[in-house]
LORO-690802 format. One record per residue: residue number from 1; residue in one letter; y, z, x of N, C-alpha, C, CB in turn. Coordinates in pm, whole numbers, always signed. Atoms other than C-alpha are relative to their C-alpha. Last residue first. Glycine has a CB too. Example, Ala and Ser with C-alpha at 12.3 -4.5 7.8 and 13.67 -1.06 7.14 Angstrom:
+-----+---+--------+--------+--------+--------+--------+--------+--------+--------+--------+--------+--------+--------+
|   k | r |    nyy |    nzz |    nxx |   cayy |   cazz |   caxx |    cyy |    czz |    cxx |   cbyy |   cbzz |   cbxx |
+-----+---+--------+--------+--------+--------+--------+--------+--------+--------+--------+--------+--------+--------+
|   2 | S |   -119 |     -6 |    -82 |   -106 |   +714 |  +1367 |   +109 |    +73 |    -77 |    +46 |   -142 |    +41 |
|   1 | A |   -119 |     +0 |    +89 |   -450 |   +780 |  +1230 |   +120 |     +0 |    +90 |     +3 |   +125 |    -99 |
+-----+---+--------+--------+--------+--------+--------+--------+--------+--------+--------+--------+--------+--------+
***
This chain:
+-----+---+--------+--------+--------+--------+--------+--------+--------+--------+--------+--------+--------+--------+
|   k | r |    nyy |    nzz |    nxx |   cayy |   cazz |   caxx |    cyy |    czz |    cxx |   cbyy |   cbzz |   cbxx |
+-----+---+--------+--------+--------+--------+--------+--------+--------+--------+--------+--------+--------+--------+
|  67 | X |    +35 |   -145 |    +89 |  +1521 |   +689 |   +728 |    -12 |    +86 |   +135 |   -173 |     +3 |   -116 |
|  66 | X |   -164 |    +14 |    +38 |  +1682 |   +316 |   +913 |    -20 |   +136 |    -66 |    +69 |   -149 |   -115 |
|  65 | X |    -24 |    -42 |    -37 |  +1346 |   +269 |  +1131 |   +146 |    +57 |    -55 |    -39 |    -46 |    +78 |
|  64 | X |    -14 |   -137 |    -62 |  +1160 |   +305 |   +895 |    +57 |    +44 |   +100 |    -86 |    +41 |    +22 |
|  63 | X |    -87 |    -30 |    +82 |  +1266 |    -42 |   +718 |     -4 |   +133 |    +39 |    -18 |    -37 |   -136 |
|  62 | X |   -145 |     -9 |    +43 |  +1180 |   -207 |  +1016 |    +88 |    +58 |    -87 |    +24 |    -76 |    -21 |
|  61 | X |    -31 |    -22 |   -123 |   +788 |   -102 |  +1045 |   +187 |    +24 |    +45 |    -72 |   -125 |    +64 |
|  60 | X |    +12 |   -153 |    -16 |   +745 |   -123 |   +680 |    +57 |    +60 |   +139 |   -156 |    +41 |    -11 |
|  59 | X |   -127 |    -58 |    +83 |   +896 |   -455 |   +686 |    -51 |   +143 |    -16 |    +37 |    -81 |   -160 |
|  58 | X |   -147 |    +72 |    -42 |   +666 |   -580 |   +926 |   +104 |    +46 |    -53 |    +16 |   -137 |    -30 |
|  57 | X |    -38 |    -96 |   -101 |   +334 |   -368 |   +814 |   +139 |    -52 |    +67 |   -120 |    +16 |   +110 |
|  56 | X |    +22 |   -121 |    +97 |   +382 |   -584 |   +470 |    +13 |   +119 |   +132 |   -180 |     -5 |   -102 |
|  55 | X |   -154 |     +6 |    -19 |   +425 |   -931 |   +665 |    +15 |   +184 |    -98 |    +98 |   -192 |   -101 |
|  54 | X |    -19 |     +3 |   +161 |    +38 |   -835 |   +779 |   +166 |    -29 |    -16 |    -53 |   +167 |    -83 |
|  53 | X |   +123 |    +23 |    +42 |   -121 |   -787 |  +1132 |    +35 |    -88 |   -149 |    -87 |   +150 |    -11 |
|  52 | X |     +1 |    -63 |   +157 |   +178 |   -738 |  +1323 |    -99 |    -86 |    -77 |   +160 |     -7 |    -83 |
|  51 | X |    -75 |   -147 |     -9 |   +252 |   -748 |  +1702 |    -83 |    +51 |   -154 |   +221 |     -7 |     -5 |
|  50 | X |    +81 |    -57 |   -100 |    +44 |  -1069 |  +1744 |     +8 |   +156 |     +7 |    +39 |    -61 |   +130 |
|  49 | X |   +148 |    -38 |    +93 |   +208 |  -1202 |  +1401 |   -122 |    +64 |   +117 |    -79 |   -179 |    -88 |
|  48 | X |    +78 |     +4 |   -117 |   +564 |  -1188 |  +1545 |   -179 |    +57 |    -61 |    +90 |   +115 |   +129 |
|  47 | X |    +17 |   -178 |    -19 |   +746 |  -1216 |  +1211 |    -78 |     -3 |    +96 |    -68 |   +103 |   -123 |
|  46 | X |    -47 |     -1 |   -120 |   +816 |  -1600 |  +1127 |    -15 |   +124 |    +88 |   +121 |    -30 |    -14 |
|  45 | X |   +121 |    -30 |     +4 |   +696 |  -1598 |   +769 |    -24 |    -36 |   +140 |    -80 |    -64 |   -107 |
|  44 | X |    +50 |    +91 |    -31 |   +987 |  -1757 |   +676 |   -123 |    +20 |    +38 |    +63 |    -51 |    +70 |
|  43 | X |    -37 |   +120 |    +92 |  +1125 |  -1526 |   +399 |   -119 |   -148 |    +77 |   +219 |    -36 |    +22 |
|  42 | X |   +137 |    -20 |   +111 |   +971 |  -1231 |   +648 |    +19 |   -135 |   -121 |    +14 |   +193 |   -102 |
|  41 | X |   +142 |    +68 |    -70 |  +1144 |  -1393 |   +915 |    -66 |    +55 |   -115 |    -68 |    +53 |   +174 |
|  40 | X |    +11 |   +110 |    -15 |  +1501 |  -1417 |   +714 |   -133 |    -33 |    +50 |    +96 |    -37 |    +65 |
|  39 | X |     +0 |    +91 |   +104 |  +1477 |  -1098 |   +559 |    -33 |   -140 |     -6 |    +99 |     +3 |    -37 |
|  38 | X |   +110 |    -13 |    +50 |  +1397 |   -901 |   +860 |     +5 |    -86 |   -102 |    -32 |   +122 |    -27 |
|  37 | X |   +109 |    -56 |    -63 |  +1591 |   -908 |  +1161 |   -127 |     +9 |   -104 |    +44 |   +140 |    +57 |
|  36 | X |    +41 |    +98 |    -76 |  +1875 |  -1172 |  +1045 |   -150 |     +9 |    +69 |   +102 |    -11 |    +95 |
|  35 | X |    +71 |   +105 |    +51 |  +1880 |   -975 |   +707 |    -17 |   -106 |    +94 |    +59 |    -47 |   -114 |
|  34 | X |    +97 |     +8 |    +54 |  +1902 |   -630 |   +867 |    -28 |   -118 |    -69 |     -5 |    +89 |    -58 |
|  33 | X |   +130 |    -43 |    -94 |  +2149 |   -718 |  +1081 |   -146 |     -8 |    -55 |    +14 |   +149 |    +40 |
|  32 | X |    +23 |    +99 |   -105 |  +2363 |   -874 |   +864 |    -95 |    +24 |    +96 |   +109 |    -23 |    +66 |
|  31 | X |    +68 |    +95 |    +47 |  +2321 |   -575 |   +627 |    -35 |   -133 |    +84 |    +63 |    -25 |   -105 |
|  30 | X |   +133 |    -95 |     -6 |  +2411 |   -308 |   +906 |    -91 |    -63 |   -109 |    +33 |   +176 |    -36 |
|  29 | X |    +81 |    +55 |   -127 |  +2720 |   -521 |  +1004 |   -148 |    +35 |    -20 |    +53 |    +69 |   +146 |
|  28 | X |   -107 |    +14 |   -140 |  +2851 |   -473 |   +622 |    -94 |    -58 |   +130 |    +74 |   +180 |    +53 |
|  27 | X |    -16 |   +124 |    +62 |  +2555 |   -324 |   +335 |   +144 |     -5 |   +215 |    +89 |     +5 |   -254 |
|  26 | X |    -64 |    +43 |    -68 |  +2285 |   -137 |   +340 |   +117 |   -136 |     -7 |    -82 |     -1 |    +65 |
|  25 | X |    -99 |   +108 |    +36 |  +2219 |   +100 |    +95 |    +49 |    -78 |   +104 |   +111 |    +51 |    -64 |
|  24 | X |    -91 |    +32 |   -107 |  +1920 |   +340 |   +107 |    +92 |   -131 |    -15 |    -83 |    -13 |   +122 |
|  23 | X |    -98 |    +97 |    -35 |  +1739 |   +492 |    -88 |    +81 |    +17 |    +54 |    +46 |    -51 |    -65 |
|  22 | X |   -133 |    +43 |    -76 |  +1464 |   +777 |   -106 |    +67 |   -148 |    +14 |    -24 |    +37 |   +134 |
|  21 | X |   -106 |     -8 |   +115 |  +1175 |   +841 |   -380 |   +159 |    -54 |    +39 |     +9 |   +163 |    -46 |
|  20 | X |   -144 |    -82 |    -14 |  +1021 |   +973 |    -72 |    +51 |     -7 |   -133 |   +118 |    -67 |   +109 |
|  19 | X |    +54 |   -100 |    +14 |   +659 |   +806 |   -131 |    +94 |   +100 |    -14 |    -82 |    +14 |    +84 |
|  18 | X |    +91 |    -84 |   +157 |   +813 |   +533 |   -248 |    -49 |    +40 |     +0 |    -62 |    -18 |    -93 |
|  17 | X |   +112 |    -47 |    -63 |  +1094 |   +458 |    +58 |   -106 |    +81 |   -169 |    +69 |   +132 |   +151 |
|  16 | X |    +69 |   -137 |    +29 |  +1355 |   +234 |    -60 |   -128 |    +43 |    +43 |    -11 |    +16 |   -125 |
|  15 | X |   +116 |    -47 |    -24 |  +1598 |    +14 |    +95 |    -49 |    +97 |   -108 |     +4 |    +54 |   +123 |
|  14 | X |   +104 |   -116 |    +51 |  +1841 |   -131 |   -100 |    -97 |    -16 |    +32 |    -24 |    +27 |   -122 |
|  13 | X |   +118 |     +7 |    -11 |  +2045 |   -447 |    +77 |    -25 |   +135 |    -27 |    -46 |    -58 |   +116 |
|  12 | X |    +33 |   -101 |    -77 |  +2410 |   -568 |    +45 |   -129 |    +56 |    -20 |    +88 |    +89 |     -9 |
|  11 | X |    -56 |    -44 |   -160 |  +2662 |   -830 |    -21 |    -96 |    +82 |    +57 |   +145 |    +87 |     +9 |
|  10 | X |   -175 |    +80 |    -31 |  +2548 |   -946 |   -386 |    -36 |    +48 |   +162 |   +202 |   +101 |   -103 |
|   9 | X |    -43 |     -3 |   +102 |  +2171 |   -701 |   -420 |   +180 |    -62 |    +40 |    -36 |   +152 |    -60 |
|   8 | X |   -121 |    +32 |    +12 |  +1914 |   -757 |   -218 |    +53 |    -11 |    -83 |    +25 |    -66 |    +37 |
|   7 | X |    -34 |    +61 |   +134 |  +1596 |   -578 |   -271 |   +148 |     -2 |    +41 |    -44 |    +90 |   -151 |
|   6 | X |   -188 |    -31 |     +3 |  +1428 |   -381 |    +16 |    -12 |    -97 |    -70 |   +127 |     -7 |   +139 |
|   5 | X |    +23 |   +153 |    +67 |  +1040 |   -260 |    +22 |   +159 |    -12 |     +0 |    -95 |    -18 |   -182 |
|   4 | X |   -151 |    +24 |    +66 |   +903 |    +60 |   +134 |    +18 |   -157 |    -12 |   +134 |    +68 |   +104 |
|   3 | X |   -124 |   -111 |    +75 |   +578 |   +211 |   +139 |   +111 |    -35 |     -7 |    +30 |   +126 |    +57 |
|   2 | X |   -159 |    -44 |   -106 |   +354 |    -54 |   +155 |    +76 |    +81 |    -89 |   +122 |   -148 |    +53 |
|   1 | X |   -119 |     +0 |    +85 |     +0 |     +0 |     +0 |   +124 |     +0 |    +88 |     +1 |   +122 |    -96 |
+-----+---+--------+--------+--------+--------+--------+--------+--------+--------+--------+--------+--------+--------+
***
Protein backbone atom coordinates (compact mmCIF):
# COMPACT_ATOMS: atom_id res chain seq x y z
CA UNK A 1 0.00 0.00 0.00
CA UNK A 2 1.55 3.54 -0.54
CA UNK A 3 1.39 5.78 2.11
CA UNK A 4 1.34 9.03 0.60
CA UNK A 5 0.22 10.40 -2.60
CA UNK A 6 0.16 14.28 -3.81
CA UNK A 7 -2.71 15.96 -5.78
CA UNK A 8 -2.18 19.14 -7.57
CA UNK A 9 -4.20 21.71 -7.01
CA UNK A 10 -3.86 25.48 -9.46
CA UNK A 11 -0.21 26.62 -8.30
CA UNK A 12 0.45 24.10 -5.68
CA UNK A 13 0.77 20.45 -4.47
CA UNK A 14 -1.00 18.41 -1.31
CA UNK A 15 0.95 15.98 0.14
CA UNK A 16 -0.60 13.55 2.34
CA UNK A 17 0.58 10.94 4.58
CA UNK A 18 -2.48 8.13 5.33
CA UNK A 19 -1.31 6.59 8.06
CA UNK A 20 -0.72 10.21 9.73
CA UNK A 21 -3.80 11.75 8.41
CA UNK A 22 -1.06 14.64 7.77
CA UNK A 23 -0.88 17.39 4.92
CA UNK A 24 1.07 19.20 3.40
CA UNK A 25 0.95 22.19 1.00
CA UNK A 26 3.40 22.85 -1.37
CA UNK A 27 3.35 25.55 -3.24
CA UNK A 28 6.22 28.51 -4.73
CA UNK A 29 10.04 27.20 -5.21
CA UNK A 30 9.06 24.11 -3.08
CA UNK A 31 6.27 23.21 -5.75
CA UNK A 32 8.64 23.63 -8.74
CA UNK A 33 10.81 21.49 -7.18
CA UNK A 34 8.67 19.02 -6.30
CA UNK A 35 7.07 18.80 -9.75
CA UNK A 36 10.45 18.75 -11.72
CA UNK A 37 11.61 15.91 -9.08
CA UNK A 38 8.60 13.97 -9.01
CA UNK A 39 5.59 14.77 -10.98
CA UNK A 40 7.14 15.01 -14.17
CA UNK A 41 9.15 11.44 -13.93
CA UNK A 42 6.48 9.71 -12.31
CA UNK A 43 3.99 11.25 -15.26
CA UNK A 44 6.76 9.87 -17.57
CA UNK A 45 7.69 6.96 -15.98
CA UNK A 46 11.27 8.16 -16.00
CA UNK A 47 12.11 7.46 -12.16
CA UNK A 48 15.45 5.64 -11.88
CA UNK A 49 14.01 2.08 -12.02
CA UNK A 50 17.44 0.44 -10.69
CA UNK A 51 17.02 2.52 -7.48
CA UNK A 52 13.23 1.78 -7.38
CA UNK A 53 11.32 -1.21 -7.87
CA UNK A 54 7.79 0.38 -8.35
CA UNK A 55 6.65 4.25 -9.31
CA UNK A 56 4.70 3.82 -5.84
CA UNK A 57 8.14 3.34 -3.68
CA UNK A 58 9.26 6.66 -5.80
CA UNK A 59 6.86 8.96 -4.55
CA UNK A 60 6.80 7.45 -1.23
CA UNK A 61 10.45 7.88 -1.02
CA UNK A 62 10.16 11.80 -2.07
CA UNK A 63 7.18 12.66 -0.42
CA UNK A 64 8.95 11.60 3.05
CA UNK A 65 11.31 13.46 2.69
CA UNK A 66 9.13 16.82 3.16
CA UNK A 67 7.28 15.21 6.89
Amino acid sequence: MQRYTYMKVGQSVVLTDHITGDELVLQGDDYINFFNEVMTKTKKLVFPQDKWLTCSEFIDYHISQYF
